[in-house]
Every structure is written in structure tokens, then in C-alpha cells.
N, C-alpha and C positions, 0 to 999 in steps of 0.2 A: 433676616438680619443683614446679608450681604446689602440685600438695593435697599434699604434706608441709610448703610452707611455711603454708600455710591450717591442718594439725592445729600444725603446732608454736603458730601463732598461738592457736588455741583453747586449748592445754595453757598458755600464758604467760596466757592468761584465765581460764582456772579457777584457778591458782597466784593472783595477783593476789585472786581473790573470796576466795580462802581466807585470806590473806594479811590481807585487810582484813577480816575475818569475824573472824579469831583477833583483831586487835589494837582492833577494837567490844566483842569481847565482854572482854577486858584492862581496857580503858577502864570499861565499864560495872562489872565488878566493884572497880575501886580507886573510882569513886563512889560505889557502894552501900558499901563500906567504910566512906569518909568518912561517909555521911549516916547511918551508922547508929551510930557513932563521936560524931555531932553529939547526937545522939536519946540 
């Protein structure tokens, strides 16, 4: 019971990195938009 709830926890950890990795790299490119839009 213990190490399945330890992988599930790891699996909602990497979901999350990924999660916030897509929505950094989202962000950076609507900035680079704008700044290049400014330029």
C-alpha cells in the first residue's frame, strides 16, 4: 500500500513539473511576442 501511494505521489510530481514547464514556456513565448511586437 505504502510504495503505490509513494509512486502515485511521484506520478502527480512529475504531472505538476510538466504542468508548470508547459505553462513557463506559454508565458515566455506570449512575452517574446509582445517584445518583439514592441521592437
Amino acid at each position: 500500500m505504502l510504495t503505490t501511494i509513494k509512486i502515485n505521489r511521484g506520478e502527480k510530481m512529475k504531472a505538476n513539473k510538466m504542468i508548470k514547464g508547459l505553462s513557463f514556456l506559454l508565458i515566455g513565448t506570449i512575452l517574446l511576442a509582445n517584445t518583439l511586437e514592441i521592437l
